[in-house]
C-alpha positions in Angstrom: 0.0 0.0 0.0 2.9 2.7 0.5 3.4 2.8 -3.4 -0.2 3.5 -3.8 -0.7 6.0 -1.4 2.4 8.0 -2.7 1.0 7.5 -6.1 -2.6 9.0 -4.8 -0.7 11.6 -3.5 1.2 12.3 -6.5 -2.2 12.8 -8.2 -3.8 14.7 -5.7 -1.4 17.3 -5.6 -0.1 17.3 -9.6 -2.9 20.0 -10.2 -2.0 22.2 -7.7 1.8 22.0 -8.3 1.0 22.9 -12.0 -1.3 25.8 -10.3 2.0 26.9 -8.1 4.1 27.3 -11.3 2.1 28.6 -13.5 1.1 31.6 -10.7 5.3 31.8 -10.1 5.8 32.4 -13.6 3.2 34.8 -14.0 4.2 36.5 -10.7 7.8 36.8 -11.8 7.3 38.3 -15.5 9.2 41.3 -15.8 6.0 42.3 -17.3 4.1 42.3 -14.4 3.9 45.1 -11.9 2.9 42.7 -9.3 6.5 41.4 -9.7 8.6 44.6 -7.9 6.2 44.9 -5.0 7.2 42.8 -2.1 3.2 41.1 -2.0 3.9 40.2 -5.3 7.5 38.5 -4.2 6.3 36.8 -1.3 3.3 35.4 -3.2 5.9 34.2 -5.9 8.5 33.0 -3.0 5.2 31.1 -1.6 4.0 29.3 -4.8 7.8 28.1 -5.7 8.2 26.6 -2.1 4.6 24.7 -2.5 6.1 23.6 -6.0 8.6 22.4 -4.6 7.1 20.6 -1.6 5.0 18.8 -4.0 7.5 17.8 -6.9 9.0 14.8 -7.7 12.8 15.1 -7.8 14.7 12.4 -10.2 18.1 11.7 -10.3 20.5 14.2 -10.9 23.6 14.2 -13.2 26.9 14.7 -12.2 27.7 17.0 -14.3 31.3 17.2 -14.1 32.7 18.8 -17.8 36.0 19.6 -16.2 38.4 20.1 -13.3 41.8 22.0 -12.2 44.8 20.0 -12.8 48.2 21.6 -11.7 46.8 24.8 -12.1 45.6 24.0 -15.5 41.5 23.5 -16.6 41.2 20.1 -18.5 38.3 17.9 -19.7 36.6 15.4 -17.4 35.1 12.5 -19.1 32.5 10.4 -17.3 32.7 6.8 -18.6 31.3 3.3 -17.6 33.4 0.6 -16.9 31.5 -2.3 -15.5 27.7 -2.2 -15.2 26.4 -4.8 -13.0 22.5 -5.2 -12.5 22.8 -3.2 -9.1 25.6 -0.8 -9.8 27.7 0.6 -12.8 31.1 1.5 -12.4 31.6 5.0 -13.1 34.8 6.6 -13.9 35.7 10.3 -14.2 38.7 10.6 -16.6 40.4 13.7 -16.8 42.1 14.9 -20.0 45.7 14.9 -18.2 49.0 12.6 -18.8 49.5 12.9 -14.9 49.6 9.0 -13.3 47.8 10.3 -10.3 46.8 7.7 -7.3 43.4 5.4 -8.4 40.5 6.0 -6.3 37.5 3.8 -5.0 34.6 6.2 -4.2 32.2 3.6 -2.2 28.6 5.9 -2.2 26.3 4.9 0.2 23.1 2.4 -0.6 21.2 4.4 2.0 18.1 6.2 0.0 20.1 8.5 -2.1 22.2 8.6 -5.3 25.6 8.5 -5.8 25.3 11.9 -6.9 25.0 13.1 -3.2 29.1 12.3 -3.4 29.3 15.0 -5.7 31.0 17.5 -3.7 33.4 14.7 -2.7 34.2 13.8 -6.3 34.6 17.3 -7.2 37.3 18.2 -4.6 39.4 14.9 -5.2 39.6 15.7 -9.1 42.5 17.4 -9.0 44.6 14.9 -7.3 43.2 11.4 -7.7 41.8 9.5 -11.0 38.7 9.2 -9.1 35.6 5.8 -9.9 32.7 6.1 -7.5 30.1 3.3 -7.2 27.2 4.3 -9.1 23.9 2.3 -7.1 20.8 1.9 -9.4 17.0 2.6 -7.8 16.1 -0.9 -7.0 12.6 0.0 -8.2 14.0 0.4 -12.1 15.7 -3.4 -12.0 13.8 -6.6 -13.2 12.9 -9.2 -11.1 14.4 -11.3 -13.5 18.2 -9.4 -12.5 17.9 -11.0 -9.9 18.2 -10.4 -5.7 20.8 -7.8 -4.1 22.1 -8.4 -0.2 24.9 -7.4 1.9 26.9 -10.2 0.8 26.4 -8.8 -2.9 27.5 -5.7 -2.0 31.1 -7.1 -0.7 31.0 -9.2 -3.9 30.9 -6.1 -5.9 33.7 -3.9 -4.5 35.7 -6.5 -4.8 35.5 -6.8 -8.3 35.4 -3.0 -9.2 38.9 -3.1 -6.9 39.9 -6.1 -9.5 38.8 -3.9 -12.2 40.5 -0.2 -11.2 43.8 -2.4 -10.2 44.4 -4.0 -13.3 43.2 -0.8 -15.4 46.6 1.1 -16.3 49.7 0.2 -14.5 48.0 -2.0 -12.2 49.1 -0.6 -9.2 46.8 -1.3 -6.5 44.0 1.2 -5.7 43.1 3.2 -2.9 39.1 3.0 -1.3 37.0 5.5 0.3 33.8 4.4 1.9 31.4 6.9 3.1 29.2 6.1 5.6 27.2 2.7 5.2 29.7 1.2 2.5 32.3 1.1 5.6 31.3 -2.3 6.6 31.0 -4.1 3.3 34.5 -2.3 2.4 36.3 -3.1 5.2 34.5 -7.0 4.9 36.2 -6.6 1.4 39.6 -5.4 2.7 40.1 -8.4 5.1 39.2 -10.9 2.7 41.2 -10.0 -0.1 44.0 -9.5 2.6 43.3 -12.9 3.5 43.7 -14.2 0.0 46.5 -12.1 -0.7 44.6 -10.3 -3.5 47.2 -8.4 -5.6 44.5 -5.8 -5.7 43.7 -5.5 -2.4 43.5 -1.5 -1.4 46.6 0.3 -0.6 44.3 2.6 1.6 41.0 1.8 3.0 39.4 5.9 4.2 36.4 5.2 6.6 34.5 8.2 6.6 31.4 8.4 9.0 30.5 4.8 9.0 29.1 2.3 11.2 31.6 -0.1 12.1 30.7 -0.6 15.9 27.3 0.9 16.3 27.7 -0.1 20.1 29.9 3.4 20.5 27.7 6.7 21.5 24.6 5.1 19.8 22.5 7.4 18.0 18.5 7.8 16.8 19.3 6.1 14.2 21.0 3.1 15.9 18.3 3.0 18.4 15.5 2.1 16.2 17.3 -0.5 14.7 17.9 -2.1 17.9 14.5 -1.6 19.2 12.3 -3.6 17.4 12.9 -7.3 15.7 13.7 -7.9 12.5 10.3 -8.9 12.1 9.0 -5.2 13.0 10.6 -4.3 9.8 9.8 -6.9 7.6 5.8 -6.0 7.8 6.1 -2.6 8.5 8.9 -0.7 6.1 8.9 -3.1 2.9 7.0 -2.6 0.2 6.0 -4.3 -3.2 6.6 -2.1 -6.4 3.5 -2.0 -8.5 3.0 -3.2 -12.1 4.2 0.5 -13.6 7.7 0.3 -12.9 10.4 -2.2 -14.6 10.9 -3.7 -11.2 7.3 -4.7 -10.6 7.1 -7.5 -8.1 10.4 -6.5 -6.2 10.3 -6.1 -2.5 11.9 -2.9 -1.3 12.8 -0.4 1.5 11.5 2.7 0.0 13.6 5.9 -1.1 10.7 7.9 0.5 10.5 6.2 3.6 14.6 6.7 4.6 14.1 10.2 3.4 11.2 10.7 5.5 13.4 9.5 8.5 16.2 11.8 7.9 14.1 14.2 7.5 12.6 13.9 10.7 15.5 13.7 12.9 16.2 17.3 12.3 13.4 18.8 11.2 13.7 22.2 13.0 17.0 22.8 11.1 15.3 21.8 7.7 12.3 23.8 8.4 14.3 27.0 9.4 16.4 26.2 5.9 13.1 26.5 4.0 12.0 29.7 5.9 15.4 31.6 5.1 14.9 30.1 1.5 11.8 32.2 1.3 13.0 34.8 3.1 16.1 35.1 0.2 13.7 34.5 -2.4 11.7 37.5 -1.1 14.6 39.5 -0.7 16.0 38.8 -4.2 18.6 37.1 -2.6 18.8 34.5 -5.9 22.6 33.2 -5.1 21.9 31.9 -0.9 18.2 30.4 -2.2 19.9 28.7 -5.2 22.1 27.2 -2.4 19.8 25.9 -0.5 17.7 24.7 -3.3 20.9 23.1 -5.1 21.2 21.1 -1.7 17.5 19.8 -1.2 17.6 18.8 -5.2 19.9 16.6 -4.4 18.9 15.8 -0.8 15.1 15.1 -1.9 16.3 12.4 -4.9 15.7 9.4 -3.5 15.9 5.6 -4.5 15.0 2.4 -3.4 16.9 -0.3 -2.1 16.6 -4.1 -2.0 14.1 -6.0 1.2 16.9 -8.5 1.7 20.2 -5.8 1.6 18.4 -3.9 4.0 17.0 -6.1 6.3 20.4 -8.0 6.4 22.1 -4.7 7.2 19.7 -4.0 10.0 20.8 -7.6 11.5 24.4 -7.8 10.5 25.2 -4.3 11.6 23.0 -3.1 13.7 21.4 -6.0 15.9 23.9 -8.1 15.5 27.1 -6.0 15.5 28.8 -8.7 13.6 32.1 -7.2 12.4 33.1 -5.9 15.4 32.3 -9.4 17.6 34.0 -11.2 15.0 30.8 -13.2 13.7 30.4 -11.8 10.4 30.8 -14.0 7.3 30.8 -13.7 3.7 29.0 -16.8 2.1 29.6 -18.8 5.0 33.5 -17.3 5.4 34.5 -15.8 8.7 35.6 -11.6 8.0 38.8 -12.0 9.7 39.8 -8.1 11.1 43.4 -9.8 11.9 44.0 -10.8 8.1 44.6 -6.7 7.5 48.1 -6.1 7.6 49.1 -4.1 4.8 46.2 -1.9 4.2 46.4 1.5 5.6 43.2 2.4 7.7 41.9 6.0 8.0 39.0 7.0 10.0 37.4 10.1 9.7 34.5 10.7 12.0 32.7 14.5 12.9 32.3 15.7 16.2 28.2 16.4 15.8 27.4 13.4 14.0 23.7 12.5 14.6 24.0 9.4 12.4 27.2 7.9 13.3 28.2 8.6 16.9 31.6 9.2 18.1 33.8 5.9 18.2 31.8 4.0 15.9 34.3 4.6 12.7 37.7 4.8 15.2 36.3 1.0 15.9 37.7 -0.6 12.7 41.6 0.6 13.6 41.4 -1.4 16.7 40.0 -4.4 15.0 42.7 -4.8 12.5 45.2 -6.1 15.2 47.8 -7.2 13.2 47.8 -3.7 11.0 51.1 -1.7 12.7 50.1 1.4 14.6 52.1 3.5 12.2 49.4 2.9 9.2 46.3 3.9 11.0 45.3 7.1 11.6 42.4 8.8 13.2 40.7 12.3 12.8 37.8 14.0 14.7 36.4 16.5 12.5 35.7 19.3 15.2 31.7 21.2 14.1 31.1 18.7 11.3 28.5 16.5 10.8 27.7 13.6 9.5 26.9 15.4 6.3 30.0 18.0 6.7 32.4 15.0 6.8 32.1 14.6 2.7 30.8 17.9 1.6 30.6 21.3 2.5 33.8 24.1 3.4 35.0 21.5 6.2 35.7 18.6 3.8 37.3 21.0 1.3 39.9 22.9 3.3 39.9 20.4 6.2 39.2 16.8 5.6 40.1 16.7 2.2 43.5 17.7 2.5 44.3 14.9 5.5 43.0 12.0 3.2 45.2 13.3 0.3 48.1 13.3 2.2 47.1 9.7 3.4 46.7 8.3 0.4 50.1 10.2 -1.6 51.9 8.7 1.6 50.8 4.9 0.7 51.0 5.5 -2.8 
């Protein structure tokens, strides 16, 4: 029923969002005297915020045409190198003969795009030959493609590592997980460490993520400790209907995670949308395209698998497998131990509401036979969980620490 009743709702309100613009454009024409009086802005502000409310936001693009190199502006190409029913491979080539360090940019499966990474991408152009994982809306993938768990998940960054590694000189590759992909990456790391997989990561950057949700639990972890797995089953899964290409697939819902988030800290978001009118009244067009950049973004949702979440609610939050030293892969033991040679940084932000304090500094103590000297820990002081990949404190802060990390294990 929670398709259908966001369908209904999407009907209900499509003539009145159609209403909204139409009055925004007509209150906006330069044409219009109505349009340099402030009734006449705040009436406009007012029907582009209820548009807004009421749209539906698809995914956005990348976007990326170009980036500084050395000082110099050269052409970024985005190119697919693996697609996988899940997830494509996505790699952002930059017109330069530089032989800069390969990257691994894990997104999160967590309700949102890849694209969310966008500011992370952008900032590591100029120094890294970035790939990011680039999840598809488990709504838009046929039944017939097959299932998608946590175990799938480990099987794929794996074989994008294999991929990147033996791409160019085949040195091996450096990862960057943020947030939820740190358990699945750091599952990955130990068992191609294990193996001694020549493409193992040089680097393994834990940004944010929730390796041992037992440290400072948050909202977030609460709830998924709270009930039993069979709470979720009945009450956040849904079936998607006949008009999509993934029609019988059982999913958590994009709108349903976004609805969460958006809930945890909903005085900040509603005082974001009332200085957004407030600039829009103003004339203020640069700070509300700001804010309206970020919601674009923020408000693209997509869906994700019934059987990778619920086994991530009972792996990592129930269960707290990794850090207890019960998790397996296909019926293999994740041994922490087996990384020795795979340089840990973990990045976590002093007000993070998502992931608390300690939770990402977890996975340096697991890996017990890693030497001291190749972990490294950072507490981003006034960042949040968000702040930790985007935003001024990633670019002049964080950034530079995880470049220097990875140049150092080159």
């Amino acid at each position: 029923m929670l398709y259908q009743l966001m369908h209904w709702q999407k009907q209900a309100t499509s003539p009145l969002r159609i209403g909204a613009e139409l009055t925004h454009q007509l209150l906006t024409h330069p044409g219009n005297p109505l349009a340099y009086t402030n009734a006449g802005r705040a009436a406009a502000a007012f029907a582009e915020m209820f548009e807004r409310f009421t749209r539906h936001f698809a995914k956005p693009a990348f976007g990326f045409s170009h980036a500084q190199v050395d000082g110099k502006t050269v052409a970024v190409h985005e190119e697919i190198l693996e697609r996988r029913p899940f997830c494509q491979l996505r790699h952002f080539k930059r017109d330069t003969k530089r032989q800069d360090p390969k990257v691994l940019l894990v997104a999160p499966m967590s309700g949102h795009f890849a694209t969310l990474l966008r500011g992370t991408v952008e900032r590591m152009l100029p120094t890294t030959d970035v790939y990011i994982t680039d999840w598809r809306d488990a709504k838009l993938v046929p039944l017939s493609d097959g299932s998608f768990d946590l175990d799938d998940y480990v099987d794929y960054v794996i074989e994008f590592l294999e991929t990147i590694g033996k791409a160019g000189d085949g040195s091996r590759p450096h990862m960057l997980a943020v947030c939820q992909p740190s358990v699945p990456c750091y599952a990955a790391a130990a068992l191609m460490s294990a193996d001694k997989n020549p493409h193992r990561p040089a680097t393994l950057t834990l940004m944010g993520g929730p390796i041992d949700t037992r440290e400072a639990p948050t909202a977030v972890n609460t709830m998924a400790t709270e009930r039993p797995h069979v709470w979720f089953e009945q009450n956040v899964i849904a079936t998607i209907p006949a008009t999509y290409p993934g029609a019988g697939r059982r999913v958590y819902p994009g709108f349903l995670q976004l609805a969460g988030f958006m809930s945890m800290n909903l005085g900040s978001h509603m005082m974001s949308h009332y200085e957004m009118f407030k600039h829009l009244v103003q004339g203020d067009d640069d700070s509300a395209d700001a804010t309206k950049d970020f919601y674009d973004e923020y408000r693209s949702v997509c869906d994700m698998t019934a059987e990778f979440y619920l086994q991530t609610i009972d792996v990592v939050f129930q269960d707290h497998a990794l850090p207890r030293g019960t998790m397996e892969h296909r019926g293999r033991r994740v041994d922490a131990g087996a990384i020795t040679d795979v340089a840990l940084l973990a990045i976590e932000g002093e007000r993070d509401d998502i992931s608390g304090l300690g939770q990402t500094k977890a996975a340096l103590t697991l890996a017990t036979n890693l030497p001291e000297s190749e972990k490294h820990y950072v507490m981003a002081k006034g960042a949040g969980h968000y702040g930790i990949f985007n935003g001024s404190k990633w670019r002049k802060t964080i950034a530079p620490v995880v470049e220097q990390w990875i140049a150092t294990h080159a």
